[in-house]
Chimera marker file (.cmm) of the C-alpha trace (Angstrom):
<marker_set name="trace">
<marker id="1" x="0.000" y="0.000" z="0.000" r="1" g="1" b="0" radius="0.5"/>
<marker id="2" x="1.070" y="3.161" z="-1.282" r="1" g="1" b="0" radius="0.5"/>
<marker id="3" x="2.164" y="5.566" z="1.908" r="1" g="1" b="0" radius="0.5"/>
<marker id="4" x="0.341" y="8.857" z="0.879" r="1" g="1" b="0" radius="0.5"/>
<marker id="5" x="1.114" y="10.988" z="4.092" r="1" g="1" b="0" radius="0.5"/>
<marker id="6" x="-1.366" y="14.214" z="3.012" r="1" g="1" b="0" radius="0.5"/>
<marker id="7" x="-3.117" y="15.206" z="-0.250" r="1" g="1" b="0" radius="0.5"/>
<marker id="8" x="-3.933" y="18.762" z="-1.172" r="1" g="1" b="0" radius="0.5"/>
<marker id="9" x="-6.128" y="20.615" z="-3.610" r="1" g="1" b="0" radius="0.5"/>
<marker id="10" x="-4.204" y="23.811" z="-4.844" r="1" g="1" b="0" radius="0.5"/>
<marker id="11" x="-4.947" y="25.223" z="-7.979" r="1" g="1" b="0" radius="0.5"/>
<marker id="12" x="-1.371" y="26.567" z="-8.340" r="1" g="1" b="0" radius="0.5"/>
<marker id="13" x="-0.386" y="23.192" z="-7.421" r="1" g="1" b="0" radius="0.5"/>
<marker id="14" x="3.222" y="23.306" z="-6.418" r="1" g="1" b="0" radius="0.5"/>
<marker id="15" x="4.190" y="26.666" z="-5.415" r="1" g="1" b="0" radius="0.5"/>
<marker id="16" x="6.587" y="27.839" z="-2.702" r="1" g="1" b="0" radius="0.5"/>
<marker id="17" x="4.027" y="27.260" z="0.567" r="1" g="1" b="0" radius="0.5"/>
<marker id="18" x="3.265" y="23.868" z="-1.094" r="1" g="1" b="0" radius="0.5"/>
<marker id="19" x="7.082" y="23.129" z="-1.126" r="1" g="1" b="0" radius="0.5"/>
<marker id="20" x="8.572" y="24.710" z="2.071" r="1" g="1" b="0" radius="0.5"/>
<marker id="21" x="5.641" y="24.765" z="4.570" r="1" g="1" b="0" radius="0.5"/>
<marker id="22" x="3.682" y="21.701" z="3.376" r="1" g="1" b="0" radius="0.5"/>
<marker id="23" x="6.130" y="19.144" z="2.521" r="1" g="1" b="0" radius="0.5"/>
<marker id="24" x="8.231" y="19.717" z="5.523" r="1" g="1" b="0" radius="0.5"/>
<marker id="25" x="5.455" y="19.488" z="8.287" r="1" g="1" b="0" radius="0.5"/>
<marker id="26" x="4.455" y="16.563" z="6.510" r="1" g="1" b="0" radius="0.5"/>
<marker id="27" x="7.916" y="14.740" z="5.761" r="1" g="1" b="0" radius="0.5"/>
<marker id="28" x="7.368" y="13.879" z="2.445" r="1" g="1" b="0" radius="0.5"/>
<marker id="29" x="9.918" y="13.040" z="0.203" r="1" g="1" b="0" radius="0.5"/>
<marker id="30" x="8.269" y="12.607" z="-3.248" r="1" g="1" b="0" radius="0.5"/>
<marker id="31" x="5.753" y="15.518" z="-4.610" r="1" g="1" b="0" radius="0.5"/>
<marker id="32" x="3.264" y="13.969" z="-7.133" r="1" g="1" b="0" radius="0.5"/>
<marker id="33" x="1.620" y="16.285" z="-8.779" r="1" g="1" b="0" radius="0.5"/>
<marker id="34" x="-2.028" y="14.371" z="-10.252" r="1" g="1" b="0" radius="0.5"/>
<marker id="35" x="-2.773" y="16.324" z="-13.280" r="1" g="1" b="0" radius="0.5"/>
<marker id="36" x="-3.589" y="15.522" z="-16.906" r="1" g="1" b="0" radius="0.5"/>
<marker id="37" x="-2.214" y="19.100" z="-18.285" r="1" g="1" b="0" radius="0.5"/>
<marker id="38" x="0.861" y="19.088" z="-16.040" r="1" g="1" b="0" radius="0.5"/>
<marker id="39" x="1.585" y="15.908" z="-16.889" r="1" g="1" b="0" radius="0.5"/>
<marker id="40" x="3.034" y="16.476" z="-20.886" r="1" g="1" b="0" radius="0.5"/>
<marker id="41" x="4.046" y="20.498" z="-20.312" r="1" g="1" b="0" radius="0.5"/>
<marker id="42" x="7.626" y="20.596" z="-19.725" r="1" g="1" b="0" radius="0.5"/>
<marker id="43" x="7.635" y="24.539" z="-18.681" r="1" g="1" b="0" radius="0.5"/>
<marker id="44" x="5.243" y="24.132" z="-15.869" r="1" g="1" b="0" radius="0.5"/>
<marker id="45" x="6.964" y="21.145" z="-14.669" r="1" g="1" b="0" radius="0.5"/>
<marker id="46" x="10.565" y="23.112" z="-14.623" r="1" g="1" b="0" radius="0.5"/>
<marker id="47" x="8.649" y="26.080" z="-12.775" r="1" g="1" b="0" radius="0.5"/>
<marker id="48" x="7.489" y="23.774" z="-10.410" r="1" g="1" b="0" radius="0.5"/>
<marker id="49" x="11.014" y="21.723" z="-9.876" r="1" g="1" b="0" radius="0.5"/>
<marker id="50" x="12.713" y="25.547" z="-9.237" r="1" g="1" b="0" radius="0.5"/>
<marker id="51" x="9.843" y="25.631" z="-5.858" r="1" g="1" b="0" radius="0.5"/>
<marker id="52" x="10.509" y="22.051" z="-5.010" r="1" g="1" b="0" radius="0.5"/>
<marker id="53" x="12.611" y="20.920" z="-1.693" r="1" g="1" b="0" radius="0.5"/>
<marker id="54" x="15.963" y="19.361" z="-2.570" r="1" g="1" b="0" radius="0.5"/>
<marker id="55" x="15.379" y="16.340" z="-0.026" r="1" g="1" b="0" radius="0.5"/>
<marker id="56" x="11.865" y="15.787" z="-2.094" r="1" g="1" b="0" radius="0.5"/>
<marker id="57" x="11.413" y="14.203" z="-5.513" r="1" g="1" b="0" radius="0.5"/>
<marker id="58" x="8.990" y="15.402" z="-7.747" r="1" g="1" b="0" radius="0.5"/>
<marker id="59" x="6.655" y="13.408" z="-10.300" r="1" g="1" b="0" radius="0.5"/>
<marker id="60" x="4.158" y="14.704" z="-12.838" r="1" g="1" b="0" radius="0.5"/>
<marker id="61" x="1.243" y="11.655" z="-14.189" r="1" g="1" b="0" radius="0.5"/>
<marker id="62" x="-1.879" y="12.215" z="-15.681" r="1" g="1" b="0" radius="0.5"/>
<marker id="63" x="-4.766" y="11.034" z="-13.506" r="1" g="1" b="0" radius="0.5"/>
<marker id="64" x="-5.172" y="7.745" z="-14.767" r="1" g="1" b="0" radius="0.5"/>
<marker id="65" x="-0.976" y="7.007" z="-14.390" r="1" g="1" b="0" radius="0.5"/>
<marker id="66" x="-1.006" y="7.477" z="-10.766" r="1" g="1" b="0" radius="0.5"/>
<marker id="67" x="-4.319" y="5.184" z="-10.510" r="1" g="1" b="0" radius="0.5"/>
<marker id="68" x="-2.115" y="2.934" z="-12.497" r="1" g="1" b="0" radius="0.5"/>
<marker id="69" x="0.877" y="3.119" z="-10.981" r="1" g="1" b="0" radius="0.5"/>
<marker id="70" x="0.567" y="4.448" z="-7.294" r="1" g="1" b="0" radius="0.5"/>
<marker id="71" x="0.588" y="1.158" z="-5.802" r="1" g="1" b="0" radius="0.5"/>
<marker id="72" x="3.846" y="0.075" z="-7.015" r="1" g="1" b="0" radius="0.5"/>
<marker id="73" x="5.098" y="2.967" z="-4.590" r="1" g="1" b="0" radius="0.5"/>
<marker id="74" x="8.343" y="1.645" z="-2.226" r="1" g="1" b="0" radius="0.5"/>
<marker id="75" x="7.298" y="2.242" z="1.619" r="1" g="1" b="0" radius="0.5"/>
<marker id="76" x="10.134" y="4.893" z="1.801" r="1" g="1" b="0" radius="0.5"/>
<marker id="77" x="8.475" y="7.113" z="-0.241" r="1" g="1" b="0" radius="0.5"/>
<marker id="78" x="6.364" y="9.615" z="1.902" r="1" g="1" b="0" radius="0.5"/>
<marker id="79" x="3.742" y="10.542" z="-0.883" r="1" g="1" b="0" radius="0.5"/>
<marker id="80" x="2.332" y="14.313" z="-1.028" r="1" g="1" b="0" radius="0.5"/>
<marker id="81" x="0.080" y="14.054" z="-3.962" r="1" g="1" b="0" radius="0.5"/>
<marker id="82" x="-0.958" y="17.617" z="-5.113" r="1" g="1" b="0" radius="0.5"/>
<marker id="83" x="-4.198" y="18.045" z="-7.313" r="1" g="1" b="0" radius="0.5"/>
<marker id="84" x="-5.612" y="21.277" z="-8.906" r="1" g="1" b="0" radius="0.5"/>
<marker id="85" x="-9.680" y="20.222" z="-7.621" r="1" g="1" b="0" radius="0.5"/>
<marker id="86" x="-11.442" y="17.798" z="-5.958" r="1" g="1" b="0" radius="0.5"/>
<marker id="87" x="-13.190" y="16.099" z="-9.412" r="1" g="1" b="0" radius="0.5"/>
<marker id="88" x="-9.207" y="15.380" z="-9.884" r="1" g="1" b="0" radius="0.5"/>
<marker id="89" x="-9.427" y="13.447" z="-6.319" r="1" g="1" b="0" radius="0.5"/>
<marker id="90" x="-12.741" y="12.024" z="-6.455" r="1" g="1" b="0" radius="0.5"/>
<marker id="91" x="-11.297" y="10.183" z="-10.328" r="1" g="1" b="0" radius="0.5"/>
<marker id="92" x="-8.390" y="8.771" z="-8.297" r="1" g="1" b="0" radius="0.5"/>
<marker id="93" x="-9.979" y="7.918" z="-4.710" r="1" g="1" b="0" radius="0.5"/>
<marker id="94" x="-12.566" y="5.737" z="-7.514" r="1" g="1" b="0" radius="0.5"/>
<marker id="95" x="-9.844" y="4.416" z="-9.295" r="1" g="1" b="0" radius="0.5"/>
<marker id="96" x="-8.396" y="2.674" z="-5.984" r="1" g="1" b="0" radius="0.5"/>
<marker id="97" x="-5.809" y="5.580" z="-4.636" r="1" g="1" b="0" radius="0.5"/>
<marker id="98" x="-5.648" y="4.974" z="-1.013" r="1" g="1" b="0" radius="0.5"/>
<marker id="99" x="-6.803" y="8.717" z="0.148" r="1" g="1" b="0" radius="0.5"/>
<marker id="100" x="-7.783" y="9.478" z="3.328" r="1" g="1" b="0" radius="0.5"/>
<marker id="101" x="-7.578" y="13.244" z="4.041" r="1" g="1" b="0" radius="0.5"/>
<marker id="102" x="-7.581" y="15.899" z="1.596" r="1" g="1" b="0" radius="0.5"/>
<marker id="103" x="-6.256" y="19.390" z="2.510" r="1" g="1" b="0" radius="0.5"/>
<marker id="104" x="-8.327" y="22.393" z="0.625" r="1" g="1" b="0" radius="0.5"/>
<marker id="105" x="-5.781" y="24.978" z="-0.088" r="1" g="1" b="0" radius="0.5"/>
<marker id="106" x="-6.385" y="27.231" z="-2.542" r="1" g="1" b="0" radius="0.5"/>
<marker id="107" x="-9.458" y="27.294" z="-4.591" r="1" g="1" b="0" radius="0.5"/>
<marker id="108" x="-9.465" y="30.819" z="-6.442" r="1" g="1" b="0" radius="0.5"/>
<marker id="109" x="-12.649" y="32.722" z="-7.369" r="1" g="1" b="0" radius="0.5"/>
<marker id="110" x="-13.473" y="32.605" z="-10.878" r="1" g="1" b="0" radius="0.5"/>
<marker id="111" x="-16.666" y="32.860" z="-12.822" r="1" g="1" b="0" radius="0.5"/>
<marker id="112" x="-19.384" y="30.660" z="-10.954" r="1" g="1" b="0" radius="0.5"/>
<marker id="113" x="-17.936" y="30.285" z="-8.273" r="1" g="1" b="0" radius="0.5"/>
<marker id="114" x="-18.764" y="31.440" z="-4.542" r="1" g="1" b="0" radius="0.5"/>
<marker id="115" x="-15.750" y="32.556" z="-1.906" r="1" g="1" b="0" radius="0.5"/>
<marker id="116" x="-16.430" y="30.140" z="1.153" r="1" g="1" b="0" radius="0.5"/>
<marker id="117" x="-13.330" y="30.552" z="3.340" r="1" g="1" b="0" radius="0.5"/>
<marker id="118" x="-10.691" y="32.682" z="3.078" r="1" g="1" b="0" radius="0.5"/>
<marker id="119" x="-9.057" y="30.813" z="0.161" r="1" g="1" b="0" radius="0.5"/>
<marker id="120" x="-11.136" y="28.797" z="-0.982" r="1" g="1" b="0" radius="0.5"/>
<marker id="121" x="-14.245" y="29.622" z="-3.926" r="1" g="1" b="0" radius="0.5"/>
<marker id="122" x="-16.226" y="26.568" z="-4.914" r="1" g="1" b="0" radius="0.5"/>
<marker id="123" x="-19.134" y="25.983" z="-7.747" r="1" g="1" b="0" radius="0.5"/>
<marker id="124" x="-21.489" y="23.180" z="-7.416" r="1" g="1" b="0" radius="0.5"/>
<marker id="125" x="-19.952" y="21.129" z="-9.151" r="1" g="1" b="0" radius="0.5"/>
<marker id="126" x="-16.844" y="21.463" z="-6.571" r="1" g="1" b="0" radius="0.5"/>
<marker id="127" x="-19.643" y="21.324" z="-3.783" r="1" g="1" b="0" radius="0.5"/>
<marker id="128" x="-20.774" y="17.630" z="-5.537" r="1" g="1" b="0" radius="0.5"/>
<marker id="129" x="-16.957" y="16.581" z="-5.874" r="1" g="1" b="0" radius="0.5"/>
<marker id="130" x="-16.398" y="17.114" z="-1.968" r="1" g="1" b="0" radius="0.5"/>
<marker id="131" x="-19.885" y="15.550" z="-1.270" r="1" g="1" b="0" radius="0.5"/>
<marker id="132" x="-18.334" y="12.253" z="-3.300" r="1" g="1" b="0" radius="0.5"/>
<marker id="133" x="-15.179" y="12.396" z="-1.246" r="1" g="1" b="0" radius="0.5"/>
<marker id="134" x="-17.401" y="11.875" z="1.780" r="1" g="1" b="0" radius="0.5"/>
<marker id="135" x="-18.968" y="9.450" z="0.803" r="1" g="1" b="0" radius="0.5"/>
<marker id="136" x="-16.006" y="7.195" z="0.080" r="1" g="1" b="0" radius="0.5"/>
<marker id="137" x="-15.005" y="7.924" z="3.516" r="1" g="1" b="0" radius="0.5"/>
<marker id="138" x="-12.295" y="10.470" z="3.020" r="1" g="1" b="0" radius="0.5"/>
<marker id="139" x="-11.861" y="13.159" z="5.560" r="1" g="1" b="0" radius="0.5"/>
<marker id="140" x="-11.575" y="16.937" z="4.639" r="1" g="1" b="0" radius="0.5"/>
<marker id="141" x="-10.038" y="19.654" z="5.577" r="1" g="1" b="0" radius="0.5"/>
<marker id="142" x="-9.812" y="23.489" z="5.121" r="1" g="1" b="0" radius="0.5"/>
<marker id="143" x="-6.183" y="24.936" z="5.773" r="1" g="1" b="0" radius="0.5"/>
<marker id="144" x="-3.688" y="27.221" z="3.675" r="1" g="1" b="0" radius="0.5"/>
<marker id="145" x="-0.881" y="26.351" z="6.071" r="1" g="1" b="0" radius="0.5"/>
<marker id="146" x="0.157" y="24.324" z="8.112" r="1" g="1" b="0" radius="0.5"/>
<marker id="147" x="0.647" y="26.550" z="11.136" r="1" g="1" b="0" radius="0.5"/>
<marker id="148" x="-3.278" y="27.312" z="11.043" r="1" g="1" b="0" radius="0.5"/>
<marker id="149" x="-6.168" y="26.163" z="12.520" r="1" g="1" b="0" radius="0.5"/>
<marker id="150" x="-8.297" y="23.827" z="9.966" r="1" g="1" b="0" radius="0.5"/>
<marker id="151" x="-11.403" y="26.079" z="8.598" r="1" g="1" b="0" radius="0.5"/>
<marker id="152" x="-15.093" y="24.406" z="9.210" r="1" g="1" b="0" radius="0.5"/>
<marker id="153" x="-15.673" y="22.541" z="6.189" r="1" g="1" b="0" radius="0.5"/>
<marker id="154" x="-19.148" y="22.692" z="6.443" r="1" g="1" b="0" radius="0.5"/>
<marker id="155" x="-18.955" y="26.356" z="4.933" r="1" g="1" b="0" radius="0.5"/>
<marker id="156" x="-18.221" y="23.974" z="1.325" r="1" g="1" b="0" radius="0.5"/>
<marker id="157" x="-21.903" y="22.871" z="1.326" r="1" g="1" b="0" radius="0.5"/>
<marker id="158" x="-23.629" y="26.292" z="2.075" r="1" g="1" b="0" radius="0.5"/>
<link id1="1" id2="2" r="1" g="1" b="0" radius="0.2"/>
<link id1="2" id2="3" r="1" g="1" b="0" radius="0.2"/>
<link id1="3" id2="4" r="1" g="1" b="0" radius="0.2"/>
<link id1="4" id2="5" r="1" g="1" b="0" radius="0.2"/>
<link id1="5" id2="6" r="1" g="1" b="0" radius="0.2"/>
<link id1="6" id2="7" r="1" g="1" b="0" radius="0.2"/>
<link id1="7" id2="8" r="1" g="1" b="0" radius="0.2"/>
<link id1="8" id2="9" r="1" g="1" b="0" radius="0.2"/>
<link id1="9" id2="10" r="1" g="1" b="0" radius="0.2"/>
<link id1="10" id2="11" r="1" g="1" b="0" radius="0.2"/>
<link id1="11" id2="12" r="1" g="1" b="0" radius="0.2"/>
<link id1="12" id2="13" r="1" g="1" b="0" radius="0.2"/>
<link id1="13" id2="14" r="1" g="1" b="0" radius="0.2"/>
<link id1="14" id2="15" r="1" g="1" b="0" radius="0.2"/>
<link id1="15" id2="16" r="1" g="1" b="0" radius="0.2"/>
<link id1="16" id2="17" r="1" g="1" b="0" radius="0.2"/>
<link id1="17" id2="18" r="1" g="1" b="0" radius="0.2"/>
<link id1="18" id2="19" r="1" g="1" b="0" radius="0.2"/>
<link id1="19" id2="20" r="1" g="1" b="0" radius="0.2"/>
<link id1="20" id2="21" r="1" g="1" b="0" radius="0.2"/>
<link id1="21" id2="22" r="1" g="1" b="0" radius="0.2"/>
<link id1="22" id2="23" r="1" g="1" b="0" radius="0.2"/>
<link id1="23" id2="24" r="1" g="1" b="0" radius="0.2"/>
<link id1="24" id2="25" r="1" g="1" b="0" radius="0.2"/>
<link id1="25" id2="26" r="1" g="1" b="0" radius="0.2"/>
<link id1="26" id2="27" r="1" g="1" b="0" radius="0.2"/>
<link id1="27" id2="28" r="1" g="1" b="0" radius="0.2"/>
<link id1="28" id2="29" r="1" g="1" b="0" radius="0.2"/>
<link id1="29" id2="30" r="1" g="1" b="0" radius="0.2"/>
<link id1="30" id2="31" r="1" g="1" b="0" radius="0.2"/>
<link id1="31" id2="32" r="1" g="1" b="0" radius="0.2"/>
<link id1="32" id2="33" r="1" g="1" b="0" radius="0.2"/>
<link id1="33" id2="34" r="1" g="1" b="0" radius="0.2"/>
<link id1="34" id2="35" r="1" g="1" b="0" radius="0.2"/>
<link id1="35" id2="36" r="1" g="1" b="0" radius="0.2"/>
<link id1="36" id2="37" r="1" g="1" b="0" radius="0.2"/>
<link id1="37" id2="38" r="1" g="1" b="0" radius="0.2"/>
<link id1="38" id2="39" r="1" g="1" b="0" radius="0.2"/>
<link id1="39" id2="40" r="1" g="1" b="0" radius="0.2"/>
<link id1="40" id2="41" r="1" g="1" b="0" radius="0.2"/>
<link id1="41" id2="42" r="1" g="1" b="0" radius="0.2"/>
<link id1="42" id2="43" r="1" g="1" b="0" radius="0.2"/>
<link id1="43" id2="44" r="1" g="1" b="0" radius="0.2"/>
<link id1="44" id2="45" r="1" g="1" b="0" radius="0.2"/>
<link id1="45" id2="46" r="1" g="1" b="0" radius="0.2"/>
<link id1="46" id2="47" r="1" g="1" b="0" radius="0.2"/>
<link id1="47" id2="48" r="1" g="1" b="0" radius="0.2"/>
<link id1="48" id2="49" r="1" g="1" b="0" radius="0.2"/>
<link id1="49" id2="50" r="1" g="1" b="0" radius="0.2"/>
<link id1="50" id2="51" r="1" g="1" b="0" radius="0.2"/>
<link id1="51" id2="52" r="1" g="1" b="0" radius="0.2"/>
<link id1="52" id2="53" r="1" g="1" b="0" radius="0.2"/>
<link id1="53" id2="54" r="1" g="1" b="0" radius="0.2"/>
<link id1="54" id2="55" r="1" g="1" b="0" radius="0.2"/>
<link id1="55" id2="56" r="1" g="1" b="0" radius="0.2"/>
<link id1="56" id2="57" r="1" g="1" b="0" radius="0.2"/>
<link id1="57" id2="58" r="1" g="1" b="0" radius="0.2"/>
<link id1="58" id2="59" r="1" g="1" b="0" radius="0.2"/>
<link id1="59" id2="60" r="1" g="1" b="0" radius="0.2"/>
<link id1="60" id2="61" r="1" g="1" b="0" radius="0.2"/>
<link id1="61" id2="62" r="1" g="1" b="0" radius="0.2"/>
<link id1="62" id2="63" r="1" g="1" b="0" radius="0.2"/>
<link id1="63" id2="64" r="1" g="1" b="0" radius="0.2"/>
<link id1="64" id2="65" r="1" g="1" b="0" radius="0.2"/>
<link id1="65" id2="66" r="1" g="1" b="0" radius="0.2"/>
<link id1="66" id2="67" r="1" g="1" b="0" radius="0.2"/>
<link id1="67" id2="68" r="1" g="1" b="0" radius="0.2"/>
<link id1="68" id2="69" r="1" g="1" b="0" radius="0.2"/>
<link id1="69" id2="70" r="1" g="1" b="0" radius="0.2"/>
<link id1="70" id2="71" r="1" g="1" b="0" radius="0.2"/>
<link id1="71" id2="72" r="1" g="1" b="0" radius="0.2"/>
<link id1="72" id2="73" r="1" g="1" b="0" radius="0.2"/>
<link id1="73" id2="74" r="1" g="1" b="0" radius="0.2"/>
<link id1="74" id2="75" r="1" g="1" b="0" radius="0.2"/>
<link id1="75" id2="76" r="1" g="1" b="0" radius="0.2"/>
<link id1="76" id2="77" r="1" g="1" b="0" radius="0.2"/>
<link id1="77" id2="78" r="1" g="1" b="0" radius="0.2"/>
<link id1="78" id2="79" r="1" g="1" b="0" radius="0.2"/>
<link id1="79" id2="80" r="1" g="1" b="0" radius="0.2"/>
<link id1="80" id2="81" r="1" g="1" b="0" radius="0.2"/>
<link id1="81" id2="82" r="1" g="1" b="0" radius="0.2"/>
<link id1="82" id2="83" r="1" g="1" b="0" radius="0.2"/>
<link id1="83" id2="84" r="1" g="1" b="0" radius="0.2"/>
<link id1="84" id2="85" r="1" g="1" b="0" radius="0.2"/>
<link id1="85" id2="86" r="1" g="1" b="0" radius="0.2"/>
<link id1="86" id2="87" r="1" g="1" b="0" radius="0.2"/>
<link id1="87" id2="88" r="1" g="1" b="0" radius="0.2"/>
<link id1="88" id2="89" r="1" g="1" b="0" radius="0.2"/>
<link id1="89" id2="90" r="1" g="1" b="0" radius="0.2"/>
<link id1="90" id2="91" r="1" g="1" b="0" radius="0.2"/>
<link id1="91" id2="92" r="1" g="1" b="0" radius="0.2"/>
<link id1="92" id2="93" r="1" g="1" b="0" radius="0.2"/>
<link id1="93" id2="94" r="1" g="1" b="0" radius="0.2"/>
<link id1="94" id2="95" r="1" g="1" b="0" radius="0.2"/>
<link id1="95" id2="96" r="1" g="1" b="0" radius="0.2"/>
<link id1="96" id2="97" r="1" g="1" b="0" radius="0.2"/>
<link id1="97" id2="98" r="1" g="1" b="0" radius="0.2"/>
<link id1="98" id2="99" r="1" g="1" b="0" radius="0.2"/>
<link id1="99" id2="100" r="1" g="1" b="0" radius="0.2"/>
<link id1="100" id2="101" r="1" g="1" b="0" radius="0.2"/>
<link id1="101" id2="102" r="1" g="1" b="0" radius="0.2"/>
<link id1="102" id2="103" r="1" g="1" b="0" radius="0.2"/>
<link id1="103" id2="104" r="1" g="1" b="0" radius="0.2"/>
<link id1="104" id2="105" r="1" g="1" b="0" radius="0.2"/>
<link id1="105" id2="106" r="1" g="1" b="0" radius="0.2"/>
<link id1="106" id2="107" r="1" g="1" b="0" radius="0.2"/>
<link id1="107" id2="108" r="1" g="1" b="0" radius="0.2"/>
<link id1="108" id2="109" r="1" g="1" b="0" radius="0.2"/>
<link id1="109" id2="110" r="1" g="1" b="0" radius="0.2"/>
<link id1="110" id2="111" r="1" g="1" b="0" radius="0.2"/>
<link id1="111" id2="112" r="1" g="1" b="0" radius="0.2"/>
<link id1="112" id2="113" r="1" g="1" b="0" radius="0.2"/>
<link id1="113" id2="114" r="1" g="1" b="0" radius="0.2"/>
<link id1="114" id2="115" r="1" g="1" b="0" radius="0.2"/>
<link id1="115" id2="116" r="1" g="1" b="0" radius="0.2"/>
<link id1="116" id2="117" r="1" g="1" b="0" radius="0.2"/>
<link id1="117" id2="118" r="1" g="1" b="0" radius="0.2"/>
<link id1="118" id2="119" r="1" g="1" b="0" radius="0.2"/>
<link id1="119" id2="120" r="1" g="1" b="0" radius="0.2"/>
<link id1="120" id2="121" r="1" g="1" b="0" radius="0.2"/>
<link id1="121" id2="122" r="1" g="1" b="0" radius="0.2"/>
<link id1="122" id2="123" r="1" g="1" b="0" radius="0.2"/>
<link id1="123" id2="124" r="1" g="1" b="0" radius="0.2"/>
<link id1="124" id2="125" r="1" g="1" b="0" radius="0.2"/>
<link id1="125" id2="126" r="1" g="1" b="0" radius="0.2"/>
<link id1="126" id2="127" r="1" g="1" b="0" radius="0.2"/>
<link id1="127" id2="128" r="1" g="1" b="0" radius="0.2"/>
<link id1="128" id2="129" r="1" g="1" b="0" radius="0.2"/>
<link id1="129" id2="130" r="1" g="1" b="0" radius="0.2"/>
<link id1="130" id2="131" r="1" g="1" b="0" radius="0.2"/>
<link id1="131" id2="132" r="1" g="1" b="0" radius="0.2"/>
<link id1="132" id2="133" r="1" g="1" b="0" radius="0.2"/>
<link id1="133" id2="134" r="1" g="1" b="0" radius="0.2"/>
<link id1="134" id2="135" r="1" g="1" b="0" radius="0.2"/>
<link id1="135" id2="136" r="1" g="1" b="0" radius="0.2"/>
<link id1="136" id2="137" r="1" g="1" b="0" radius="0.2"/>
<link id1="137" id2="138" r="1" g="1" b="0" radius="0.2"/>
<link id1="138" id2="139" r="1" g="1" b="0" radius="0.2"/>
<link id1="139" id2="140" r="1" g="1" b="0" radius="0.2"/>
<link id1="140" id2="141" r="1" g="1" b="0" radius="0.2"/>
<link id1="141" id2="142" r="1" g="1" b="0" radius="0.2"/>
<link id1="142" id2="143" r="1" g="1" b="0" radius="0.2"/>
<link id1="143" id2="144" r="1" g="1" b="0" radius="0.2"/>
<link id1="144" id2="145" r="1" g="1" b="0" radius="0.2"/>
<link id1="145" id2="146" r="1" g="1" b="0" radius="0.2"/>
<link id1="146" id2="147" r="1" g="1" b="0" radius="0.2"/>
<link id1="147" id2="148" r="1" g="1" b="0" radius="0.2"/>
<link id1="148" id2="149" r="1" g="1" b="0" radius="0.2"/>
<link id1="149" id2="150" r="1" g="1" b="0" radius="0.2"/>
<link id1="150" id2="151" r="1" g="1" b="0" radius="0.2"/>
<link id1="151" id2="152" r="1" g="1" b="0" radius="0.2"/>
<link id1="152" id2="153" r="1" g="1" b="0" radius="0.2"/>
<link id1="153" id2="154" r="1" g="1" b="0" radius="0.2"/>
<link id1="154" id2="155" r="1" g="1" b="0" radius="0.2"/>
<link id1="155" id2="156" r="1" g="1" b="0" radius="0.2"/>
<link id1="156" id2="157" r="1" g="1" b="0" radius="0.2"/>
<link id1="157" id2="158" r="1" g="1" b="0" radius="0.2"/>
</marker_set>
């Protein structure tokens, strides 16, 4: 079984509070960043390597590679898996990914969507998505940092 220690939702994805705060409060040492764009676009991927930790190694899959190939994961490797919404995690908590907790991070506003916490703006069909995780059991939680308190998420359903 894959050792996923945290998973977040950040729509920056890996960024310098993702790589500095996050990953060493956690102790991961591998970054996987779940994302079907990210996954074949060599800039973003070099951006992201330049905000990465040294002691942590960083991996870009589609979706569907890391349902694929997540389980072949050594027990040394302290997984952070970073994806850019929660319909991302929902497709790989149904394909089999062992995820227990999700971390909301950073959700910007955009057309449609509502500001529920400080930053994080959801549409319904975010609202469904974190509904879903629920009910496969997987706990959520509101927090930019790690150094803060966890936001209600019940202010994700109003």
């Amino acid at each position: 079984m894959p050792n996923i220690v945290l998973t977040r939702i950040d729509n920056r994805l890996v960024h310098g509070q993702v790589a500095t705060q996050w990953c060493g409060a956690i102790g991961a040492n591998l970054i996987l960043v779940a994302n079907d764009e990210v996954a074949g676009n060599s800039l973003r991927q070099g951006l992201m390597d330049m905000a990465a930790p040294s002691y942590a190694a960083m991996r870009y899959w589609t979706i569907q590679k890391t349902i694929d190939t997540i389980h072949k994961a050594s027990a040394k490797q302290l997984i952070f898996i970073v994806c850019e919404n929660p319909q991302d995690v929902v497709k790989l908590v149904e394909g089999g990914v062992p995820i227990k907790k999700v971390n909301i991070g950073n959700m910007h506003m955009a057309d449609g969507k509502r500001q529920v916490a400080g930053s994080v703006a959801v549409d319904d069909s975010d609202v469904a998505a974190f509904k879903r995780l629920q009910e496969l059991g997987v706990e959520l939680e509101i927090r930019r940092v790690p150094t803060e308190h966890a936001e209600s998420t019940d202010k994700l359903f109003k």
